[in-house]
C-alpha positions as CSV (number, residue, x, y, z in Angstrom):
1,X,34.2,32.6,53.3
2,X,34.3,33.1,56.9
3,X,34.9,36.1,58.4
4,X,36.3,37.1,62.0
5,X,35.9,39.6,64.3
6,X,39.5,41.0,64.8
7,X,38.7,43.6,67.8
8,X,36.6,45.9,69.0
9,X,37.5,49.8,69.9
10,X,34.9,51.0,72.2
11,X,35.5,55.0,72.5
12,X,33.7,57.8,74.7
13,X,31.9,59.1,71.4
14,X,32.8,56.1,68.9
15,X,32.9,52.3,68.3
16,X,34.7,50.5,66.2
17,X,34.8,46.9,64.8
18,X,37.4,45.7,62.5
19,X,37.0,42.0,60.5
20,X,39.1,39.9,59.2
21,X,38.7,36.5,56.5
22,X,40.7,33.0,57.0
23,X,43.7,34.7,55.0
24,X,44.1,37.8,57.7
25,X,43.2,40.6,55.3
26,X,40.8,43.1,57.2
27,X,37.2,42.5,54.9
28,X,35.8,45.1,56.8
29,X,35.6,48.1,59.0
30,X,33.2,49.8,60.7
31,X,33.1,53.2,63.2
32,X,29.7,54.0,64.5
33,X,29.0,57.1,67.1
34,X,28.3,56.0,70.4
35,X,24.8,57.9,70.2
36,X,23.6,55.5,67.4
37,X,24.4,52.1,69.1
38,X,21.9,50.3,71.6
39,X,23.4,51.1,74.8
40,X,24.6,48.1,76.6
41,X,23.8,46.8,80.8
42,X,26.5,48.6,83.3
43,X,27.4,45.0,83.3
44,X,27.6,42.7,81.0
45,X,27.7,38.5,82.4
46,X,28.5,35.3,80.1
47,X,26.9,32.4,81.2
48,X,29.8,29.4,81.3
């Protein structure tokens, strides 16, 4: 089964990441609180 990440919600206090399968239906979905996630660079760069 492979499985998708459909978006990602980035709040003041919470994140959230929904997931979706090859047939669309959401498999998963997860809200975390901001406090409990590594925090991230001011900017984030993808290499080409």
């Amino acid at each position: 089964m492979s499985v998708v990440i459909l978006g990602v919600d980035l709040g003041k206090k919470a994140c959230g990441i929904a997931e979706v399968n090859a047939g669309g239906m959401i498999v998963t979905r997860r809200r975390t609180l901001i406090d409990h996630v590594p925090t991230l660079p001011p900017r984030v760069t993808i290499p080409a």
